[in-house]
N, C-alpha and C positions, 0 to 999 in steps of 0.2 A: 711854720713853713711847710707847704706839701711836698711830698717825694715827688720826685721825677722816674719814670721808668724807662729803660734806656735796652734798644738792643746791638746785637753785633751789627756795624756798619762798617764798608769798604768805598773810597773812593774811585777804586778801580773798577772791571769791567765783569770778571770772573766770578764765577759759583765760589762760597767759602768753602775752605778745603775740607773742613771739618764742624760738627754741629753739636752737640746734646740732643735726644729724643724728646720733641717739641719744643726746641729750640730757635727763633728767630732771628734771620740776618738779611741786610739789605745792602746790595751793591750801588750805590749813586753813578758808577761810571756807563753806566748799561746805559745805548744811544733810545733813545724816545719814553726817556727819564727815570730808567734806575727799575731793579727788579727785588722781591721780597722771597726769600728760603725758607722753608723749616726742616728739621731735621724729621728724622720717620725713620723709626724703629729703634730696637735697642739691640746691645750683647757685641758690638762695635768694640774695637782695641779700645781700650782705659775708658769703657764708659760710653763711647760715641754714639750718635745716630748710626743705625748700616746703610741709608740713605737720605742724599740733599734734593728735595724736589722745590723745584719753582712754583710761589702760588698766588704771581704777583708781576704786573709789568709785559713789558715786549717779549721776555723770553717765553711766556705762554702761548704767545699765537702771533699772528704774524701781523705787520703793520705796515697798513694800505701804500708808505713809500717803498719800501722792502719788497712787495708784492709787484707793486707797477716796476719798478729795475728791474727784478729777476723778467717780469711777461715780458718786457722789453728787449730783452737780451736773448728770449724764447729759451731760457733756463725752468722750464717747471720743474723740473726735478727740484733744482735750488728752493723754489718757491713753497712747495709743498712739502716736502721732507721734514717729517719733525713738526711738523703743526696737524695739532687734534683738528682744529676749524677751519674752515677759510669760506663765510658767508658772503655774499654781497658785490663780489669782484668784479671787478670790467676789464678784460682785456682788452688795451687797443694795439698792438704790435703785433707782429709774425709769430705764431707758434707752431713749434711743432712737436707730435709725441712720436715717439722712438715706438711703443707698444699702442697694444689692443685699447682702444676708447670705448667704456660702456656707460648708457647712459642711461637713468633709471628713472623714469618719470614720465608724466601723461602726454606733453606735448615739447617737441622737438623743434622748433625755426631756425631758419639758416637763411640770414639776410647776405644773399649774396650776387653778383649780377651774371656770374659763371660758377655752375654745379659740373666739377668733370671728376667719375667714376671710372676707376682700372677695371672694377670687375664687370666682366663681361656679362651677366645674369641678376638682375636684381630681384632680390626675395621679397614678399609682400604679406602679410598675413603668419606670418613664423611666429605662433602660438604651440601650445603645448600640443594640443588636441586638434589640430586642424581639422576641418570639414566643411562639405560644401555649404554649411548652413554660417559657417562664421566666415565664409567667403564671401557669401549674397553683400551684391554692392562695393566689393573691393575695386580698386581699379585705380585711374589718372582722372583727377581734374586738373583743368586748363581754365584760370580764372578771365573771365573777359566780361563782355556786356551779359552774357549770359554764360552759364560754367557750359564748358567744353566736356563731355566726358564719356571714357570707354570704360565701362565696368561691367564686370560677372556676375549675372542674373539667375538665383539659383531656380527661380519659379520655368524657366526656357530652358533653362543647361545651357546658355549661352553668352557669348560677351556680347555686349549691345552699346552702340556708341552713340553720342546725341544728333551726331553732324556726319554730313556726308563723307565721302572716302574718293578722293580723287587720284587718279592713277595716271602715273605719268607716262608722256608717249611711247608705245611702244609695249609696253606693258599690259597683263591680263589676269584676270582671279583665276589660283588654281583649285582643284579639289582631287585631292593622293596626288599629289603631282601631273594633274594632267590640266592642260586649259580648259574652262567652262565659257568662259565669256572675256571679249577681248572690246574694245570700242566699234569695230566691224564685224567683227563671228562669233556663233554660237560655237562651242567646242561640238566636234563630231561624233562624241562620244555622248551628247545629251538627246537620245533618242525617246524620251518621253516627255508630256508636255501638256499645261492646262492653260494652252494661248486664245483667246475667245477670236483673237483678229490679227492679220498681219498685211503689210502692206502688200503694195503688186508684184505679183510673182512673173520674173522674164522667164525664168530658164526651171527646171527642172521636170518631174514625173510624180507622179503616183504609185506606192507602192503596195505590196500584194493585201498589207493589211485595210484596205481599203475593198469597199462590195461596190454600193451603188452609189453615186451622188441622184438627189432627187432634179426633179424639171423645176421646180421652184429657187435650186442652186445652179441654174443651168446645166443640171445632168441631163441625162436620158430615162433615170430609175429605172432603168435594168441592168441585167447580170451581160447576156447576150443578145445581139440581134443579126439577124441573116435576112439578105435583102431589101425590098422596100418596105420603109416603116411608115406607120403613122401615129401621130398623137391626139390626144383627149384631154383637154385642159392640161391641169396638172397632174394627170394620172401619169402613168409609166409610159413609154413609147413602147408599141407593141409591133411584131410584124404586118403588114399590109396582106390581106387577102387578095389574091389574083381572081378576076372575075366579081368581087364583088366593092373592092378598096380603089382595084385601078383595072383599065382594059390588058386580058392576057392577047399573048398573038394570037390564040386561036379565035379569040368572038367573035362575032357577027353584030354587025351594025344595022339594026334593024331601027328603019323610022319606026314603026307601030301603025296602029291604025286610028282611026278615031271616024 
């Protein structure tokens, strides 16, 4: 007849109180079918293990109904405490963590229909070594028929957006706090300028930084004139000689002779 090799077993639910070093026992009451001990170490009162470690069963890790109550209940504490592992998990309930959430891995999703942040400033790019060279290209996209997107361009020094910037009424771009450009005015402060053309001018002047406009721009191409002028094509208007451009009061009206 063969031997039978037989270990300590409990119908109940508990760790054995006590073991021998490498010593096996097994609890059948433990819920999702019963968990395996061994003892570990030696020099224990009268011989004993100095410790009972689990190396077998539910009590090692946690189990997917165990796990879905606790998310359910939004206990992670409960859920996680005490469990080396927890792969694979779905939450579908309400959680919530009391502390700081970090999350260590290449990509983040968050399927959600409403994103609302307390903190006033949100950080982008928080790298060890920040620089504008690991900046180039940071920004928002806005996914649609085509990406939407405002991002920092290290080649300009500048953020650059794909789509226009519509301002609502009433409203104007500033630069230091002053207005540049509103839907009607130039700010008064933009006194320089590489405009090639602009529409009809009703109302204003000419200022000092202006010399001549040419007779081709309907100027006169000169600086001054006193008296009667006359022109030459497109030459400058020039003063009118008396006696020879137009009759002075003095001359004489002579038929001639022939």
């Amino acid at each position: 007849m063969s031997n039978v090799i037989r270990i300590k077993r409990s119908t109940g639910a508990s760790a054995p109180a006590s073991l021998a070093n490498a010593e096996l026992a097994y609890s059948e009451g433990v819920a999702g079918g019963g968990s395996l001990y061994i003892g570990v170490g030696t020099g224990g009162a009268g011989g004993s293990a100095t410790s009972i470690v689990c190396i077998g069963g539910p009590s090692t890790y946690a189990t997917k109904s165990y796990v879905d109550t606790a998310i359910a209940s939004a206990d992670l504490s409960s859920a996680l405490t005490g469990y080396a592992q927890l792969a694979g998990a779905s939450f579908t309930g309400n959680v919530t963590i009391g502390g700081n959430l970090t999350v260590n891995g290449t990509t983040t999703t968050i399927n959600s229909t409403t994103l609302s942040v307390d903190d006033k400033n949100v950080v982008l790019g928080d790298i060890a070594s920040p620089t504008d060279a690991t900046a180039d290209g940071g920004g928002i996209t806005l996914k649609g028929a085509t990406d939407k997107t405002l991002n920092w361009v290290d080649a300009t020094d500048a953020w650059t957006s794909s789509e226009h910037f519509g301002l609502a009424s009433g409203k104007a771009y500033y630069i230091n706090g002053v207005s540049v450009l509103s839907s009607s005015t130039l700010g008064s402060g933009v006194t320089a300028s590489s405009l090639t053309s602009v529409g009809a001018l009703t109302s204003g002047s000419l200022g000092a930084g202006f010399t001549t406009v040419s007779v081709a721009l309907g100027g006169t191409g000169a600086t001054t004139l006193t008296g009667m002028i006359k022109g030459n094509g497109t030459s400058a208007f020039t003063a009118a000689t008396a006696g020879t451009d137009y009759l002075s009061p003095s001359s004489d009206i002579d038929g001639g002779s022939f």
